[in-house]
Every structure is written in C-alpha cells, then in structure tokens.
C-alpha positions in Angstrom: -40.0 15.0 -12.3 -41.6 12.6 -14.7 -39.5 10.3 -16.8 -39.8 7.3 -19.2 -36.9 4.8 -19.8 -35.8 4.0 -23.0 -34.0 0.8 -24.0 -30.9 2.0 -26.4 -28.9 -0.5 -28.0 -26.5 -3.0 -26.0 -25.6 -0.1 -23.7 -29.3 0.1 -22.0 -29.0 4.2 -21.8 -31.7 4.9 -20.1 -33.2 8.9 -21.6 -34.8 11.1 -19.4 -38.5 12.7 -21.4 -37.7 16.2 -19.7 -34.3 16.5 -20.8 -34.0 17.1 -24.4 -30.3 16.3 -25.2 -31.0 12.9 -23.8 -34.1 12.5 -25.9 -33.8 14.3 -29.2 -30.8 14.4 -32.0 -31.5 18.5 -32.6 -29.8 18.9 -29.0 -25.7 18.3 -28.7 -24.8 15.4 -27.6 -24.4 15.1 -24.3 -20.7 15.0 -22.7 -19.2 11.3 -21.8 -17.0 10.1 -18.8 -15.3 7.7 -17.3 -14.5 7.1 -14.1 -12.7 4.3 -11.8 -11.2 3.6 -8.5 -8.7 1.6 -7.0 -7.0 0.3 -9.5 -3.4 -0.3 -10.1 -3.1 -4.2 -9.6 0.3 -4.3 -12.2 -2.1 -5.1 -14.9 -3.4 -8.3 -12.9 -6.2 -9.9 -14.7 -9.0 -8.7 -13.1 -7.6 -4.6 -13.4 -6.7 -5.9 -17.6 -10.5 -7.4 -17.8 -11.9 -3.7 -15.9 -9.9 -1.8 -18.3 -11.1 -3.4 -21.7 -14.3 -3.1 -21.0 -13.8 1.1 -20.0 -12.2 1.0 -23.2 -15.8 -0.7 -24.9 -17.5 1.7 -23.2 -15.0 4.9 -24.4 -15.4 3.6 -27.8 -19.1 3.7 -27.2 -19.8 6.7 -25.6 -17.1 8.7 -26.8 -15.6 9.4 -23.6 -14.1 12.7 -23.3 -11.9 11.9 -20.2 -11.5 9.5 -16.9 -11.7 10.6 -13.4 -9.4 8.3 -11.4 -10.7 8.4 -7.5 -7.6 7.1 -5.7 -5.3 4.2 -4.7 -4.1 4.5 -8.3 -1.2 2.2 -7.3 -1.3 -0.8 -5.1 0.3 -1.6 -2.2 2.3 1.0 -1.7 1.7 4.0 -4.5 4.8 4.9 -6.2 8.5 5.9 -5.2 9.1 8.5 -8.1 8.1 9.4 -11.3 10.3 6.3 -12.7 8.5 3.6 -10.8 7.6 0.8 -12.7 4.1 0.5 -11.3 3.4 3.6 -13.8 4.1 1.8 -17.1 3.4 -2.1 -15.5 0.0 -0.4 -13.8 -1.0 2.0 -16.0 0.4 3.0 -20.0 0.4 -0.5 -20.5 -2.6 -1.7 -19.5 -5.1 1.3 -20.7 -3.8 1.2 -23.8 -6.6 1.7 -26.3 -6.6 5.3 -28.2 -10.6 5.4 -26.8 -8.5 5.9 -23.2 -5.5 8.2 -24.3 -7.8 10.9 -22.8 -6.7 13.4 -19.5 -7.0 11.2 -16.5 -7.9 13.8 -13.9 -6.4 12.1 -10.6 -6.9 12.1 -6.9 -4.8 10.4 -3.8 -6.0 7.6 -1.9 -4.3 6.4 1.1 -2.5 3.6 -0.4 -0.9 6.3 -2.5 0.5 8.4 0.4 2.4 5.1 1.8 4.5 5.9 -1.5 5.6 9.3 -2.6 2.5 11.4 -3.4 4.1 13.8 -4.6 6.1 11.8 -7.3 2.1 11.4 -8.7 2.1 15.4 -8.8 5.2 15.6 -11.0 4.3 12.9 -13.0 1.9 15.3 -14.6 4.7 17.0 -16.6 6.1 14.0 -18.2 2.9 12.4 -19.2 0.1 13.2 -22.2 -2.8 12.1 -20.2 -2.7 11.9 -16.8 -3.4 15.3 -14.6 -2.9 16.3 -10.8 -1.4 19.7 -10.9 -1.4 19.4 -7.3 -2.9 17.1 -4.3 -6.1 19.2 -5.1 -7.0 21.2 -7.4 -10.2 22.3 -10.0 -10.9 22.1 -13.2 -13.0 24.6 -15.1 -15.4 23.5 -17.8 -13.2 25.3 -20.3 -10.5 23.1 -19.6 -12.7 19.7 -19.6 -14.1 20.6 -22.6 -17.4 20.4 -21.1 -18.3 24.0 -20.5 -21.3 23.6 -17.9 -19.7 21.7 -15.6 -16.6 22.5 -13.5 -14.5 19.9 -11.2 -13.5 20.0 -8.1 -10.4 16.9 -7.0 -9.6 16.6 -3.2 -7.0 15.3 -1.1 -9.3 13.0 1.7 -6.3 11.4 3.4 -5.6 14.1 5.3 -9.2 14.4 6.6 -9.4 11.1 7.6 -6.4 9.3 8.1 -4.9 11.8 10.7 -6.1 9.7 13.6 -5.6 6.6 11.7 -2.8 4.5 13.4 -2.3 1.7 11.1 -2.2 4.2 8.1 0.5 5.8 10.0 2.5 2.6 10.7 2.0 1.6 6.8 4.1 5.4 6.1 6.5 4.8 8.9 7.7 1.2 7.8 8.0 2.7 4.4 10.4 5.2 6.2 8.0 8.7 5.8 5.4 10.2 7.5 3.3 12.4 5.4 1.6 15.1 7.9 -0.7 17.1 5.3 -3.3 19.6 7.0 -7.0 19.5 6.4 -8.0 23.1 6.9 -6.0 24.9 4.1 -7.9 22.2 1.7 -11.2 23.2 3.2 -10.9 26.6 3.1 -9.9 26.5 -0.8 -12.5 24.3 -1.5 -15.5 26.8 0.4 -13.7 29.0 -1.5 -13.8 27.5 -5.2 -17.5 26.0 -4.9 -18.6 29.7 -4.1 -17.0 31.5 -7.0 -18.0 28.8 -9.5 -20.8 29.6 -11.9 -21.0 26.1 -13.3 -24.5 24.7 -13.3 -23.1 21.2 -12.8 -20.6 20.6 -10.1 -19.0 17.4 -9.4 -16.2 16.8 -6.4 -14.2 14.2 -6.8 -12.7 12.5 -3.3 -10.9 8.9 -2.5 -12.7 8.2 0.8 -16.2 7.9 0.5 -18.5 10.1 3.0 -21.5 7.7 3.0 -20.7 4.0 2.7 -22.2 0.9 2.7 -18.6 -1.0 3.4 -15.6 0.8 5.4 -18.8 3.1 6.7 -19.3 6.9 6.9 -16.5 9.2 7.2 -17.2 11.6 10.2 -14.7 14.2 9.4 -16.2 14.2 5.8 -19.3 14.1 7.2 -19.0 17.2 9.5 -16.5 19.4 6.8 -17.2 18.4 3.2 -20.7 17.1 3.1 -22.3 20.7 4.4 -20.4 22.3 1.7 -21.7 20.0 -1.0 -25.0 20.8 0.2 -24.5 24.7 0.7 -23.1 25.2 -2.8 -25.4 22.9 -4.8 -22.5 20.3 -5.9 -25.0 17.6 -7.7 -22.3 14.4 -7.3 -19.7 13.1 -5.0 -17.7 10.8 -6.7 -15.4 8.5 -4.5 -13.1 5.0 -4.6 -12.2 3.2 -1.4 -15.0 1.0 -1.0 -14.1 -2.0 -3.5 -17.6 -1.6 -5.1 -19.9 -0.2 -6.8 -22.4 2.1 -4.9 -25.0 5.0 -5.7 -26.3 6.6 -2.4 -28.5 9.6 -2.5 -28.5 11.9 0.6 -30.4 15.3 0.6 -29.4 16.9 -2.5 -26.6 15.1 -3.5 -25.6 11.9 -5.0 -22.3 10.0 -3.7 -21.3 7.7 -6.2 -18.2 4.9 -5.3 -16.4 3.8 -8.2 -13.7 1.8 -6.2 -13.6 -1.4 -8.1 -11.2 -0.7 -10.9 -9.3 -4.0 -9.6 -10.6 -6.1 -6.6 -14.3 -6.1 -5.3 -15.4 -6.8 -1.6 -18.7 -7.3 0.0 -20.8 -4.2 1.0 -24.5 -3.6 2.1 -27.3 -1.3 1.5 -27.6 1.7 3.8 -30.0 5.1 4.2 -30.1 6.3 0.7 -28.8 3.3 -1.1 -30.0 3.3 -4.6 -27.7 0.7 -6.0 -24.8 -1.7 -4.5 -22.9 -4.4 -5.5 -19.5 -5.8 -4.8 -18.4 -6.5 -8.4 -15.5 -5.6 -10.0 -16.1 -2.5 -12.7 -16.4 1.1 -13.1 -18.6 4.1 -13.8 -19.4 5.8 -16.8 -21.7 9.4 -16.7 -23.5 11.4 -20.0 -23.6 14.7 -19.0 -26.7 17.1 -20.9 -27.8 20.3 -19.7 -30.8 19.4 -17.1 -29.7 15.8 -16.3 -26.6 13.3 -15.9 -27.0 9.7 -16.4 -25.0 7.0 -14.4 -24.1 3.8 -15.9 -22.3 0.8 -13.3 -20.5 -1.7 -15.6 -18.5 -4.2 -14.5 -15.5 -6.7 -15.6 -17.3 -7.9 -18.6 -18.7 -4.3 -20.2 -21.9 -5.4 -18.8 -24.2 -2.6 -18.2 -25.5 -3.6 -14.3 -27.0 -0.2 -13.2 -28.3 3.1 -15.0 -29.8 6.4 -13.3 -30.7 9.8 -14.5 -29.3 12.1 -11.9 -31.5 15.9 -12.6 -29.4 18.8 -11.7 -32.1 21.0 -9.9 -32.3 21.0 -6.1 -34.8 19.6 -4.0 -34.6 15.7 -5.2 -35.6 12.9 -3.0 
C-alpha cells in the first residue's frame, strides 16, 4: 500500500492517500480513542501530568472513549467499591468533561492483589467507567463506532497461574484468586467467530510480545493464534511501563502501559516503535485504516502510524 504523510497542525496526524476519511472532508470523520495503562498512582504528579495531556489530546481529537489496559490501581487495586484509590486515583484526577467518556476496563495483576471484583461492581455506581464482567465485548453499536467491535480479556489468569510471587502478593493480602483460563478462551474463539465487525481490536493487560517483562508463552500459544485466525487487526496491552508498537504477522500489539511510571525496554522482532516514557495512546479509526499516535507526559506527539485493516501486511 502506497501512502504519503501529511503534516496536520500541532498534532502531526499523519493521513493515509488510500484511505479517504483520512484524506478528504466529504468522508465522516473518522472515530477517536484513547487509551492508557498502568495508571492509578493517587494522582502522583507524573499520572496528573499523563492525564492533562489525554485530556489535550480528547479535546483535540474528540475522543469518543478510553480503553484502560490494566493495573488501574497501584499497589494493591482496590478493597471495594468505596476505596479511596477510586476518587484519589481516578474522578479526581481525569477530571476534564473531554474524559467523562466510558472507560472500557481490563484487570491487570496488580488489580487481582485487591478485590477484582469490587472493579466489576463498580460499574453500576459510576457514569463512565465499564467492566460488566472480568471479560467481556463490546459491539460497535454500543461504542458508537459501528465498524469496529471490542473484545476486553482477563490475562492474569493465563499467566500468573504459575507465578509464585504474584501468588504471595494475594496471599499476604489474605486471598487467593484461582480464576481459570479455559472458560475465557473458549468465549473469546467463540465471540471473534461470530463477529462481523471489519475492525477488531482485543484489549489484554499482559502483553504477548514484549520488548521489557518479555513474551508471554501462554499468550503466545492460546491467544495470539486466535488473533491471527479471526483477522483481529490490534492487540492492545499495559504492563510493560512503555510505550511500544510491535508488528507480528498480521497483527499489531500495541503497549500502552505508561499511564504513570516508565521503565527501560528494548527493540525486539517486529519492533516498530519503543520508548520508555511516560504517556499514552491515542487511535483515529476510518473505514480502511487506523492511525496510532504515542504521546507522552507533555501532550507531545512522539510516534504516529497508519495501521491498514486488510490482511497480509508486513
């Protein structure tokens, strides 16, 4: 696919020649995203710095909603739907109307040495944020974005199960969560088969390529084929405190984990893009392409790709 980049205005959007709602104002505007990992610092001053600039770039791009990919509450997620990490981590630090949008959750690990569940129920008493359960889709009708559907999954189970300190961590906190992988798998074969979305996006905490904690091998051998099988374009995964964009095959993983800290991580195989650097993502979403934007602490635009959605990229 041929394609021309196109300076546009302080947010260096870069528009794709082959994809007319990128290029020309007759099309509809394409749909805007959010989305950011690892987060919930109590409103420390790095997480406050990440989330004014999401909000700049909300304002901006008109951001329909925010995919949060885990360990949405640091150290220990939360005890109940009361904790105070939800208004001291969260209402009162994405404050802006730009980010009173659904925030369409997932559970990381640090969230299951809390009370998972209590982020579950949470979901009734609040205007914005949404995990109807530990994993769940949602249709385009719902997202407001009717050709794409998205899929949120519950990676603790798949790869913490053999994970000894993550145990101890659940233990001294006086539970053991014992979740089982294969009645998520099987629902998730399931929903990617009957979807007739043309864009699919998963949405996971642990990342199945990485350039930091390194590749998951139960991802790897369980959820990657599946991405492959039933064309899912984007992975989109925290846990890595960075920013990353690694192409493998068909699809593209993106790690969004730096909604708070950053740590060092390297290129590897299919690395497009990494940096450790404090930030988020933010997507534009037309009908034959999606562009990526990484922007960190400052609402500086450090990294922008045009993601087509047919098969056979490279």
């Amino acid at each position: 696919m041929h394609r021309r980049a196109l300076l546009a205005g302080l947010a260096g959007l870069v528009s794709l020649a082959a994809a007319p709602a990128f290029a020309s104002g007759r099309a509809a505007a394409p749909a805007a995203f959010l989305a950011v990992g690892d987060w919930g610092q109590n409103g420390a001053p790095v997480q406050s710095a990440v989330a004014q600039a999401m909000t700049g770039a909300a304002r901006e791009l008109a951001s329909g909603f925010v995919i949060s990919a885990g360990d949405n509450f640091y150290p220990g997620g939360v005890k109940s739907v009361t904790d105070r990490h939800w208004k001291e981590s969260f209402e009162a630090v994405y404050t802006d109307a730009s980010l009173q949008t659904p925030w369409y959750a997932a559970l990381g690990n640090h969230d299951y040495r809390g009370d998972p569940q209590a982020q579950v129920d949470y979901t009734r008493l609040s205007r914005r944020w949404r995990m109807p359960s530990r994993y769940y889709e949602v249709p385009g009708a719902q997202l407001g974005v009717p050709n794409l559907d998205l899929f949120v999954i519950d990676t603790a189970p798949m790869v913490d199960v053999g994970n000894l300190d993550e145990r101890v961590q659940q233990l001294v906190r006086g539970h053991w969560w014992a979740e089982k992988a294969e009645p998520q798998l099987t629902w998730l074969r399931g929903a990617l088969a009957a979807s007739q979305a043309p864009w699919k996006i998963v949405v996971g905490h642990h990342p199945i390529y990485s350039g930091a904690h390194g590749d998951s091998p139960m991802l790897l051998a369980r959820v990657a084929p599946l991405l492959e099988a039933f064309g899912v374009q984007a992975y989109i995964n925290g846990h890595d405190h960075d920013l990353q964009h690694i192409r493998r095959g068909r699809v593209d993983y993106i790690c969004t984990g730096a909604g708070s800290e950053s740590n060092k991580v390297v290129a590897i195989d299919g690395t497009r893009y990494c940096l450790g650097r404090s930030g988020f993502a933010a997507f534009r979403l037309a009908d034959a392409a999606m562009e990526l934007q990484f922007r960190d602490l400052t609402g500086q635009t450090l990294y922008t790709a045009t993601l087509p959605r047919s098969a056979g990229r490279v």
